[in-house]
N, C-alpha and C positions, 0 to 999 in steps of 0.2 A: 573031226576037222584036222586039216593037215598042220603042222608047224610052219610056223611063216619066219622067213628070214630075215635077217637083220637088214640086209638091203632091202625088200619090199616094205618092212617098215617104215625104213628111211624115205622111198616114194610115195609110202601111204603119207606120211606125216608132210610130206611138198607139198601133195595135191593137194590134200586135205586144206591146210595154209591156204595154201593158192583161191581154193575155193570159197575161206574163209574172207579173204580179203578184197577177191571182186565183190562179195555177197555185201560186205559192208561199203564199197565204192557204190555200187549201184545201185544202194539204198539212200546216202547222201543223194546221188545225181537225182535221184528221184525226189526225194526232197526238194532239190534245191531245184527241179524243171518248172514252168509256167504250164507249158502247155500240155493239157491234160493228154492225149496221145504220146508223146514224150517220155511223162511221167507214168503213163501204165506200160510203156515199151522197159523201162527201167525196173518198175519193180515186178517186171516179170523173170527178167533177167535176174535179180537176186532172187525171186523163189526157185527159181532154177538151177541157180548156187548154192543155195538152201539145199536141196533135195539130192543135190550132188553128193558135198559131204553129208549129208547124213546117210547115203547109199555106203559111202566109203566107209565110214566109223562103222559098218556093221564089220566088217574087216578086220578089229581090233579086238 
């Protein structure tokens, strides 16, 4: 494996976040939606935040 640099870490570590934090937004929305179409639109969208960073954390 190659050496990774301090800057790509630094953008591993944004997305990652980034991804971190829609995943928990779009779990509330989903929670908090009525309508069930809504609410699977939502928590599809956080498994797909979900799956992101953990695609990225193999990176580390």
């Amino acid at each position: 494996m190659t050496d990774i640099s301090i800057l790509d870490l630094q953008n591993l570590r944004h997305l990652i976040g980034g991804y971190e934090t829609s995943q928990n937004k779009m779990t509330d929305y989903a929670n908090q939606a009525q309508d069930a179409q809504v609410k699977q639109m939502f928590q599809d969208a956080a498994n797909c935040a979900m799956q992101h960073r953990q695609e990225l954390m193999k990176f580390l």
